[in-house]
C-alpha positions in Angstrom: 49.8 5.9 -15.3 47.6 3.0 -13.8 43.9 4.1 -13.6 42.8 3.2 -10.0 39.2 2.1 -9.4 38.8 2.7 -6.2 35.1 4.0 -4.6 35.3 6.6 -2.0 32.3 4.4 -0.5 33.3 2.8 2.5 32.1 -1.1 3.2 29.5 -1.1 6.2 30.4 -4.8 6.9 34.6 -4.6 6.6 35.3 -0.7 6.8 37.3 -1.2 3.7 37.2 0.8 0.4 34.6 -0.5 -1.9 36.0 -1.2 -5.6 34.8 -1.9 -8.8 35.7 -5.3 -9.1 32.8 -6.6 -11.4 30.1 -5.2 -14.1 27.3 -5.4 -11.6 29.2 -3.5 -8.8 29.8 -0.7 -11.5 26.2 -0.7 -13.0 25.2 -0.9 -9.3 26.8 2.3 -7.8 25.2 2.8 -4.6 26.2 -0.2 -3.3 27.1 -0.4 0.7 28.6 -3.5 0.9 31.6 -5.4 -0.9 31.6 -8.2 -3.0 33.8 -9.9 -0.7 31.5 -9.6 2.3 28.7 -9.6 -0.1 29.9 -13.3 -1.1 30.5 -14.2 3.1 26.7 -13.6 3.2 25.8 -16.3 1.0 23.2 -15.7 -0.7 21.0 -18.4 -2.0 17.9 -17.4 -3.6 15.8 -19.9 -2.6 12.1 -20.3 -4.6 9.6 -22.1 -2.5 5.8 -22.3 -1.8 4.3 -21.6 1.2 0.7 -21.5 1.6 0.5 -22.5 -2.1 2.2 -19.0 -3.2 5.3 -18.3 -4.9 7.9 -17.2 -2.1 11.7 -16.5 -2.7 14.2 -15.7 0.5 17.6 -14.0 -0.6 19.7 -16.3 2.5 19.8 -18.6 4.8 19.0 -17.7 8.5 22.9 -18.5 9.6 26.3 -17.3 10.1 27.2 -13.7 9.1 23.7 -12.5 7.4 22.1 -14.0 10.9 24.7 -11.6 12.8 24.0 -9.0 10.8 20.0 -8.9 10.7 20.7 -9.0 14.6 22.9 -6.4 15.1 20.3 -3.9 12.7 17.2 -5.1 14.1 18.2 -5.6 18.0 21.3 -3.0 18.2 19.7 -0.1 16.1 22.4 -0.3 13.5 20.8 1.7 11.3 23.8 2.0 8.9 23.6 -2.0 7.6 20.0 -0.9 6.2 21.2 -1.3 2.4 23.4 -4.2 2.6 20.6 -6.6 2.8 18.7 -6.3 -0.6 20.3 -3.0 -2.5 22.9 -5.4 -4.5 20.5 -7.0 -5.7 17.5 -4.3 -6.5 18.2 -3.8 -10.2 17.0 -8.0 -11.0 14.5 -7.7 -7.8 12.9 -4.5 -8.9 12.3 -6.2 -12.9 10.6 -9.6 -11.2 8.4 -7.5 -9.1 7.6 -4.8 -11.5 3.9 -3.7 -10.7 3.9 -5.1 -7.0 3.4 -3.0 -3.7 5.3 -4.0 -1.0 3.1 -4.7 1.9 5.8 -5.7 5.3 4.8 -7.8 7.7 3.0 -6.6 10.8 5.1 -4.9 14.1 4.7 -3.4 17.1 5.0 0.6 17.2 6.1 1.2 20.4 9.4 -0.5 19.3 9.7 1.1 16.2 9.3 4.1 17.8 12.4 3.1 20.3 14.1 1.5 17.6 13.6 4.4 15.7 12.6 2.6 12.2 10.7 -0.6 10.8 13.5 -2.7 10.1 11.8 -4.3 7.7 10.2 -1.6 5.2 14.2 0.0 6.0 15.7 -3.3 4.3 13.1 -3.4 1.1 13.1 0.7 0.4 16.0 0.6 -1.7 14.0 -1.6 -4.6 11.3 1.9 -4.9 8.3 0.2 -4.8 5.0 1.5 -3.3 4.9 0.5 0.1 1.8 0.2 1.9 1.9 -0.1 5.6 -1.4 -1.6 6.9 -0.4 -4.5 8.9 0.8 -3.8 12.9 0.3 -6.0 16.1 -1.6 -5.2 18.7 0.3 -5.6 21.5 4.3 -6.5 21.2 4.7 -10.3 20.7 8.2 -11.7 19.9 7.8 -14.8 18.0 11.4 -16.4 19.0 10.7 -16.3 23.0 7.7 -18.5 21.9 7.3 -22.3 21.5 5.7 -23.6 18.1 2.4 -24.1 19.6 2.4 -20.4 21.0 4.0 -19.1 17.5 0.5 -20.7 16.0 -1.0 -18.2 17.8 0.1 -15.0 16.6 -3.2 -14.6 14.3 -4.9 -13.5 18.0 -2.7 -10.0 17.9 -2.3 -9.6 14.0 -4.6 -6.7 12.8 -4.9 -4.9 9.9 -5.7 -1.0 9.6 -9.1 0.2 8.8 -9.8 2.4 5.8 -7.1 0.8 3.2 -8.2 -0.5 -0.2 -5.9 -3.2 -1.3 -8.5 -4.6 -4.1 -7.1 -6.0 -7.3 -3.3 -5.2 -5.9 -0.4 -7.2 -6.6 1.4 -7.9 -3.0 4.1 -8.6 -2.0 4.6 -9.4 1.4 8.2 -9.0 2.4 9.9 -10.1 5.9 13.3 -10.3 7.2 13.4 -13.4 9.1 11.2 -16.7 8.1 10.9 -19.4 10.6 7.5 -21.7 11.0 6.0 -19.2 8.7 2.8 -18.3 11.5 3.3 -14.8 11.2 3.1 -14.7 7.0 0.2 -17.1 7.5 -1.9 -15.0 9.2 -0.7 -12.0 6.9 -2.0 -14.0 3.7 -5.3 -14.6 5.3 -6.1 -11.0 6.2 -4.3 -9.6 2.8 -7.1 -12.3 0.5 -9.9 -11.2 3.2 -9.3 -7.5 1.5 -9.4 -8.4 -2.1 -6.1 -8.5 -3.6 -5.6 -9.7 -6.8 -2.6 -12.0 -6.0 0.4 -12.4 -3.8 4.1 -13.3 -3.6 6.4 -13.8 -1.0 10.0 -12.6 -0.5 12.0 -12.6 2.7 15.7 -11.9 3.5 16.6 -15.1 5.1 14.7 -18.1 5.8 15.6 -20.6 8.7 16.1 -24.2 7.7 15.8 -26.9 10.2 17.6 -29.8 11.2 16.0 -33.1 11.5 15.6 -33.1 15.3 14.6 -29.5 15.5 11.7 -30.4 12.9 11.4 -33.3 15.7 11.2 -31.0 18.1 8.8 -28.7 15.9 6.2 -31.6 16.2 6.3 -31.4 19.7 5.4 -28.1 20.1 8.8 -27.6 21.8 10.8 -23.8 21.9 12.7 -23.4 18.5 16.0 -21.9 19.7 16.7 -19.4 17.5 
């Protein structure tokens, strides 16, 4: 009699029945998503500085991880929450041992219609503290803005009152990277507090072409 090793978990990205098909898919039981889709996401792992700090983003901003961020963060599909980071949480949840995860700031009125952060949603499943202390002040989306405008965004960026974050170990988590103005202004007002040190990880980063870094340097709209 064959042994079948089929999961009664059901793929949120094909529908299909998730199997064990590998020792970290076994290991990692809770997983949402299937090693074929997971492999149509392509994930990169990219290390990079920005700002002189050690950053890492999981993709690049393209293809099916750029339709699926969309269709959780602008559609409300609250079911694609753990297909983002929770295949990888066992190696993520070693390198950031002793970290809080602070998220970059958003707007609560939208959250509110949203009905979740889509961003503190994505990194949950690694169980690390999360403090939430950054928000904006009024609701500014940095992809209807040109690069000069984008520069800008330190003008609504706050950070709440009555939060001790001396001596922690951040990290300051995203889900979408592109001229970096948002994290920018994040780092500023995370070192103006105190912390001991900082590290970057986001779930996809956008890489630009040659003429859209042209277009960068003349403060023209990035078309997202």
């Amino acid at each position: 009699m064959k042994l079948s090793l089929t999961r009664t978990r059901i793929c949120k990205v094909c529908y299909k029945e998730i199997y064990y098909d590998s020792f970290h898919t076994f290991i990692n039981n809770n997983q949402e998503i299937c090693s074929k889709c997971l492999r149509k996401l392509s994930q990169k792992f990219k290390e990079f500085k920005f700002e002189g700090i050690n950053a890492l983003a999981i993709y690049d901003y393209r293809d099916l991880i750029k339709e699926k961020i969309f269709i959780f963060k602008g559609c409300g599909d609250y079911e694609l929450k753990n297909i983002f980071i929770e295949p990888f949480k066992l190696e993520l949840k070693i390198r950031f041992k002793n970290y809080v995860i602070i998220s970059s700031p958003s707007y609560e009125e939208k959250n509110k219609i949203r009905g979740y952060n889509q961003v503190i949603e994505m990194f949950k499943p690694l169980n690390l503290e999360i403090i939430d202390c950054l928000f904006k002040k009024e609701d500014v989306s940095q992809h209807l803005r040109s690069y000069k405008e984008r520069q800008k965004i330190s003008e609504v960026i706050a950070i709440k009152e009555g939060i001790s974050l001396v001596n922690k170990r951040v990290l300051l988590v995203d889900d979408i990277m592109t001229t970096g103005a948002t994290l920018k202004t994040c780092i500023n007002l995370l070192k103006s507090k105190g912390v001991k040190e900082i590290k970057i990880m986001v779930v996809a980063k956008r890489n630009f072409t040659q003429e859209e870094k042209e277009k960068l340097d003349k403060n023209y709209q990035v078309i997202e």
